[in-house]
Every structure is written in C-alpha cells, then in structure tokens.
N, C-alpha and C positions, 0 to 999 in steps of 0.2 A: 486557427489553432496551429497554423504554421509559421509562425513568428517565430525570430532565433530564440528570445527569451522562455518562449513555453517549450520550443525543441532541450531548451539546457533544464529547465525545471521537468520534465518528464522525465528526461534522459536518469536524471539523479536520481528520481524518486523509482525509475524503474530498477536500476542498478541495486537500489536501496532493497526494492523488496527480493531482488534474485539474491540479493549477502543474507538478508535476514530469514532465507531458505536454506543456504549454504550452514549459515553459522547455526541454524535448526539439527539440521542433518548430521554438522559433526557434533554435537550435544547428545547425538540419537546414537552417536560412534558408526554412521553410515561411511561408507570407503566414496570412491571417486562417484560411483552412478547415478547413489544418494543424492550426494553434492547437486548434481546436474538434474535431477529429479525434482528434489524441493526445492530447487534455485529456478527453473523452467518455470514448478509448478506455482509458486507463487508470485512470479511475474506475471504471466499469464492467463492462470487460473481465472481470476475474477473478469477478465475479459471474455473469455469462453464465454461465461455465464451472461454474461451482459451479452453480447452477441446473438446467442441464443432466445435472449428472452426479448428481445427487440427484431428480430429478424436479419440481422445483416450474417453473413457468410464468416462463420468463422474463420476461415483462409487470408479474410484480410486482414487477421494478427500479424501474420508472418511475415511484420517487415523484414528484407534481409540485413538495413542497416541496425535496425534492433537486436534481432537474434544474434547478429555476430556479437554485437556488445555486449551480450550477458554473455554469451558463451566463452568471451575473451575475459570477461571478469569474475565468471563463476572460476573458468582455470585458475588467473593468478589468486583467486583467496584461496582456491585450494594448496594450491603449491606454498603459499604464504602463511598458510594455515596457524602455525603456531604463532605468529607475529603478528596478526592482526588481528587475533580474537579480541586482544584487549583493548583495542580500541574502537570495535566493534562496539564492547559495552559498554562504549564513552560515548560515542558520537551516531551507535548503531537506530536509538529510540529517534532523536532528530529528524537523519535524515528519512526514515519510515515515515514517518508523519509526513514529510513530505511527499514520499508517497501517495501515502494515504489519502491527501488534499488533493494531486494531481490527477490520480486514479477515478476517484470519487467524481471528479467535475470534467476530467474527459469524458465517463459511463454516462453522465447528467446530459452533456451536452451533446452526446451520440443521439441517448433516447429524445431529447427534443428537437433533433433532425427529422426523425420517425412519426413522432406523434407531439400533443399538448398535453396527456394526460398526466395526471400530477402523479398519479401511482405510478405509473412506469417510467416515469423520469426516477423517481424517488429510488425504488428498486435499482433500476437499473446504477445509481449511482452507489447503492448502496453494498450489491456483492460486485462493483468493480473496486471499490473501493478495500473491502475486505472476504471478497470469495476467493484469493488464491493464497491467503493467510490461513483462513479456515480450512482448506482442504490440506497446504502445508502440516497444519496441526493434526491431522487426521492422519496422514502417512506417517507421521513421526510416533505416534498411538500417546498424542497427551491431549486435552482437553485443548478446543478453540479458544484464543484468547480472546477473537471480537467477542464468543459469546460470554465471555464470563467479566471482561470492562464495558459497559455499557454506551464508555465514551467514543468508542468508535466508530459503532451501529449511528449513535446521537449526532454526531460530524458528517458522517456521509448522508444522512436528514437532511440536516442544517442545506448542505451543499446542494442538493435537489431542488427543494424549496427555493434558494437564491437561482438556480437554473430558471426552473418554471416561471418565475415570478417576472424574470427580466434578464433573458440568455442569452441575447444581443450581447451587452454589455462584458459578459466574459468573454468575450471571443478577441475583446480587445486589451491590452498588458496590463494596464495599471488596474481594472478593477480584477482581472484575472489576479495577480502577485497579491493585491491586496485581500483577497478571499482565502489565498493559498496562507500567507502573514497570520491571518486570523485561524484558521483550522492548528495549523503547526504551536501558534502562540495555547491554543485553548490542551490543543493534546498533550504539550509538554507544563504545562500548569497543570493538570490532570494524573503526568506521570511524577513532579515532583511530589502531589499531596501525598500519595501513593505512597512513595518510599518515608512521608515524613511520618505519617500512616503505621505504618509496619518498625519505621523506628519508637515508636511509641509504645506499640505493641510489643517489642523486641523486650525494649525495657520494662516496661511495667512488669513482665512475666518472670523476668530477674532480679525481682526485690520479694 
C-alpha cells in the first residue's frame, strides 16, 4: 500500500474528504475553526473509528506528511473560499467517491492484517470508509448522508467482501485502480440517477 500510485490515489481522496468538510462548514456559515474542524474531522474521523475497532493505536493516523496536506489545503479553500465553492459542486461528488473507494479498502485492508474475520474487515471498511462523513454531518446538525443513500454503506460492503475474499491481490496497482474504477463508476451512476430522480420529481410537481 506504498506504491506511488496508491500514495497519489489516497492522497486525493483524502484532500477530497478534508473539502467536502470545509465546503460542509461553510454551508453551516462556520468561520475559520469550523473549516478546520469538519475538514480534520472527516479526513480522519472514520479512521479513528476503524483503529479503534481493530486495535491498532490511534496515533498512527498522524502522519505528518498527511496532516500538513490537509492543513495546507483546508487553508487555501478557505482563503479561496468564494471561488471554489463552484467547482466544488462540479467535480466535489467525484472526487469523494474517490475517497470513499480508497478509504473503504485501506480500513478493509488494515483489518485483514488483524484478523480473517469477515465482520471486522466488513466494519472496519465500512466507518472508514464513511465515519468521518457521518460525524461531519453531526457537527454541522443535519442529518448523515451515508445513512440516508444506502449507496455508500453498500460500496464500503462491496469492498470488504473483495478484501476478505482475496486481499493479497489489492495490495498490488492494477487490481487495487480497478476496485477503486468500479466503486467511483457505481457511486457516480448512483449520484446521476439521483439528480435525474428529483428532476422528475421537480417537474411532475410543476404541472
């Protein structure tokens, strides 16, 4: 899992979940600490949880080459704040799924260092994958979005199960990108139905 390719696809997907705290927080009309608050907390977050629930030391979150990066990126989207909300909500769902995928199948692949059990692989990929979203939504007082899309909780599943099943194989690029491919392709089919969804509903309601 120290491949340059998996360092650049983390990298993203962790930046990904520290914006889509930031961009939480200033929706909340939160000031600078917010920012830093639900930008920490949903980087992070779901790794606490996975740590804890598998036994390894929470402390070893702390990379410092991590934490500088969010901390350096949580700054400039605050400072940038009004210029990049809008493309936030262009390109902001994207790269979260990627997240989401990378998150999900580090926590998988932690807990099958630990253990074979399929429940705690499962779990554990499961609030890494979306426990520092859900706590996110908690601080900001609006409802979790894993728990109200089903397709989240479902992906970080998915990804346990392909853990458990044959965890070797992720450890190496191409079947790792190709897992990642599939989670990000399924979450964003998932978020277009969604919107086609509510455009339906939009209209039907206006005739």
């Amino acid at each position: 899992m120290n491949t340059f390719g998996w360092l650049i696809i983390h990298g993203i997907g962790t930046i990904a979940y520290a914006a889509s705290g930031a961009f939480v927080a200033l929706q909340a009309r939160y000031r600078m600490i917010g920012v830093y608050v639900l930008g920490l907390t949903t980087a992070f977050g779901g790794g606490v949880i996975r740590n804890i629930i598998i036994g390894i030391p929470v402390i070893k979150l702390w990379d410092r080459e991590t934490l500088l990066l969010v901390l350096g990126a949580l700054t400039i989207l605050y400072l940038l704040s009004t210029k990049w909300i809008h493309h936030w909500k262009r390109w902001g769902l994207f790269f979260d799924s990627i997240g989401l995928a990378s998150f999900a199948l580090q926590g998988a692949l932690y807990a099958k260092q630990v253990s074979d059990n399929i429940f705690v692989i499962i779990i554990a990929a499961l609030f890494s994958g979306v426990g520092g979203g859900m706590i996110r939504d908690l601080l900001a007082g609006r409802k979790p979005i894993a728990l109200q899309e089903e397709v989240h909780a479902v992906l970080t599943i998915l990804v346990g199960l392909a853990v458990w099943i044959d965890g070797i194989s992720y450890k190496r690029p191409l079947p790792l990108i190709l897992l990642i491919i599939v989670v990000v392709t399924i979450r964003m089919i998932a978020v277009r139905f969604k919107h086609l969804r509510q455009r339906e509903l939009t209209s039907g309601s206006q005739r």
